[in-house]
C-alpha positions as a Markdown table, in Angstrom:
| # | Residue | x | y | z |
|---|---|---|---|---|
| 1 | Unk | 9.6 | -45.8 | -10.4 |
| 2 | Unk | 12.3 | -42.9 | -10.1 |
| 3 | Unk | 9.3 | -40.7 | -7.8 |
| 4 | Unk | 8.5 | -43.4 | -5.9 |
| 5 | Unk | 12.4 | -43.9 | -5.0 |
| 6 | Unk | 12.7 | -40.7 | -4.4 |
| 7 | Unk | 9.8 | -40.5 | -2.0 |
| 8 | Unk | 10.9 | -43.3 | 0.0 |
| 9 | Unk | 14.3 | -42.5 | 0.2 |
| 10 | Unk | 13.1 | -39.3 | 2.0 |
| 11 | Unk | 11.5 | -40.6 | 4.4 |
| 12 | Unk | 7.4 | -40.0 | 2.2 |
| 13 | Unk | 4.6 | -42.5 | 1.7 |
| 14 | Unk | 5.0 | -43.9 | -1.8 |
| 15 | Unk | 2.4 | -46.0 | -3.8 |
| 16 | Unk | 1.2 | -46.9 | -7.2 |
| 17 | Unk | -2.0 | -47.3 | -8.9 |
| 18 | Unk | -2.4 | -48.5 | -12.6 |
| 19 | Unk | -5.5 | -49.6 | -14.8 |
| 20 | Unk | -2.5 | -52.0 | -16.4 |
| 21 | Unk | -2.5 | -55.4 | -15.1 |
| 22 | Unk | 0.7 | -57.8 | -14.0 |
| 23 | Unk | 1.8 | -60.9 | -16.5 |
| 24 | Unk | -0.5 | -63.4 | -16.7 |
| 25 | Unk | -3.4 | -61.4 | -15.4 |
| 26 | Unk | -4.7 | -60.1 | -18.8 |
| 27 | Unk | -8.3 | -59.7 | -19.2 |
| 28 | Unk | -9.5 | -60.8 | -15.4 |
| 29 | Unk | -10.0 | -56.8 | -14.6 |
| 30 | Unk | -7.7 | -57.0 | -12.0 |
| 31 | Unk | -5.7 | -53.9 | -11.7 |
| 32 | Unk | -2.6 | -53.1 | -10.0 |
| 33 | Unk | -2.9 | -51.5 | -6.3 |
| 34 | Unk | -0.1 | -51.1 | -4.2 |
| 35 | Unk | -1.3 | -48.9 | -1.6 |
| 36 | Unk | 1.5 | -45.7 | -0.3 |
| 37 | Unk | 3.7 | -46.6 | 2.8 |
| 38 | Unk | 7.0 | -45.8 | 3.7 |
| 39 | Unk | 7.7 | -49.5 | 5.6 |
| 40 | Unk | 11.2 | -50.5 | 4.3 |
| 41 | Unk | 10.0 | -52.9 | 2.2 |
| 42 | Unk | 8.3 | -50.5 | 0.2 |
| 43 | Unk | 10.5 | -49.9 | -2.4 |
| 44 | Unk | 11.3 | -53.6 | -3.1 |
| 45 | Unk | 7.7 | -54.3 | -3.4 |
| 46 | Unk | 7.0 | -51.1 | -5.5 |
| 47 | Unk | 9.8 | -52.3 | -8.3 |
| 48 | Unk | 8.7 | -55.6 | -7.8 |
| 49 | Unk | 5.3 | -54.9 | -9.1 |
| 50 | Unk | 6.2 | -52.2 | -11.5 |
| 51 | Unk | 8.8 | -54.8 | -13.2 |
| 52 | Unk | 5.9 | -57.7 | -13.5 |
| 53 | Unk | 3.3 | -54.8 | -14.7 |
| 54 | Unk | 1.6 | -55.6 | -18.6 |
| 55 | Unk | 1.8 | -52.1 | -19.8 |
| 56 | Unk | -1.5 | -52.6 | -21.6 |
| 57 | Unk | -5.5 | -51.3 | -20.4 |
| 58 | Unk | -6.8 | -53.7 | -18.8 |
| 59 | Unk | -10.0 | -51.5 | -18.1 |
| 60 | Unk | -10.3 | -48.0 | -19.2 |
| 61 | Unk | -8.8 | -44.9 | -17.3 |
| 62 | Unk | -12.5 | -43.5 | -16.9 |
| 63 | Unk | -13.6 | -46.4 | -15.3 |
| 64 | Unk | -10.5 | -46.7 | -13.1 |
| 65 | Unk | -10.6 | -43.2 | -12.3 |
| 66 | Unk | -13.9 | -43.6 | -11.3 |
| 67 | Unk | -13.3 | -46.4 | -8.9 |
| 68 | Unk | -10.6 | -45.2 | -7.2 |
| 69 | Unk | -11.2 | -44.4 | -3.4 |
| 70 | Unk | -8.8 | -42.8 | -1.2 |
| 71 | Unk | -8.5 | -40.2 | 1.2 |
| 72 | Unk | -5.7 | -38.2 | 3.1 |
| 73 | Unk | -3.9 | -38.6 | -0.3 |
| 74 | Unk | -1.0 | -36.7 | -2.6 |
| 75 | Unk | -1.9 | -38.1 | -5.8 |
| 76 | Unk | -0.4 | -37.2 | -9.1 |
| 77 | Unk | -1.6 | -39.1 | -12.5 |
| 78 | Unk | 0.4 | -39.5 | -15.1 |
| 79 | Unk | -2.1 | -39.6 | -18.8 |
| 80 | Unk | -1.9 | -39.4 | -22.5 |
| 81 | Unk | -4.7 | -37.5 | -22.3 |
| 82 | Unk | -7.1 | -35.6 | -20.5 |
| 83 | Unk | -11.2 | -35.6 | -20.4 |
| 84 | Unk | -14.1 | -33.6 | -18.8 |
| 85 | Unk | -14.7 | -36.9 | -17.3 |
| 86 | Unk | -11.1 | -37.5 | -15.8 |
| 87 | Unk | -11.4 | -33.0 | -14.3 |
| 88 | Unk | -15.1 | -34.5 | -12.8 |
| 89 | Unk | -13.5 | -37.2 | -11.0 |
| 90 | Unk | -9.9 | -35.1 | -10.4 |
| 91 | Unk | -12.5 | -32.8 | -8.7 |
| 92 | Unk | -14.5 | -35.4 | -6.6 |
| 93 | Unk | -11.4 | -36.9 | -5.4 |
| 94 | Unk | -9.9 | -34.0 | -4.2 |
| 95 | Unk | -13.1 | -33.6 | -2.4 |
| 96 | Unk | -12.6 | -36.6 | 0.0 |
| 97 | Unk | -9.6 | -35.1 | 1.3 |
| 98 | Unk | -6.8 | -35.4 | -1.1 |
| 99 | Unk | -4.3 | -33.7 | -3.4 |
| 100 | Unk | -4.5 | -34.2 | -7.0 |
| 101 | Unk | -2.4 | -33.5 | -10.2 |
| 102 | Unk | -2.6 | -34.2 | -13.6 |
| 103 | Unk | 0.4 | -34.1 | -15.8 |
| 104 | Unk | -0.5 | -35.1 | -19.4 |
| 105 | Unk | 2.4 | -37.0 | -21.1 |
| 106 | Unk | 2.5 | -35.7 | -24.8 |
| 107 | Unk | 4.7 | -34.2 | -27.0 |
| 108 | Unk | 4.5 | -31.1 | -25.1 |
| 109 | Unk | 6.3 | -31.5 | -21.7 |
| 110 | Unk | 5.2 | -29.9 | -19.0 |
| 111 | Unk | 1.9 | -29.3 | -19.4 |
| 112 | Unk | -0.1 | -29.8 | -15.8 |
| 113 | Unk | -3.7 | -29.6 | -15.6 |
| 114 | Unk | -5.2 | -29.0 | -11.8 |
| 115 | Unk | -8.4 | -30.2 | -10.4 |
């Protein structure tokens, strides 16, 4: 939520994309999409979301990952992990035109992987 803010509040696009799923949404597949803008509604609708989200998977990363399409993009992903299969796709998606990082949320901070 902080990035987002900060994004917004200098003037960036900011969106989010989870394979979690909002309260009362568990187990239809639906995953949470807020696409980036900087309209000044954004960040209401950004929190908005974020608060209401079910921090659980509601379908793998992998598959998530692997049906996400975007282009013109800066996209970071925050993980607990990281894959062959999540670099593949990192790698892909850079390919249509975007920016991609990987930071890996672990007991050892800072540790960023690039496609």
């Amino acid at each position: 939520a902080t990035l987002c803010s900060r994004a917004i509040a200098y003037g960036s696009e900011a969106g989010f994309a989870s394979n979690a799923c909002l309260f009362g949404e568990k187990g239809q597949g639906q995953t949470i999409f807020v696409p980036a803008s900087r309209s000044s509604d954004q960040h209401e609708q950004l929190l908005s979301v974020m608060s209401r989200m079910l921090v659980h998977f509601e379908i793998s990363f992998q598959t998530f990952i692997d049906n996400f399409e975007i282009s013109g993009a800066d996209i970071l992903i925050l993980s607990a992990y990281e894959s062959e299969g999540i670099r593949r796709r990192m790698r892909e998606i850079e390919l249509m035109g975007n920016s991609i990082n990987l930071v890996v949320i672990d007991k050892q901070p800072e540790k960023e992987v690039n496609a």
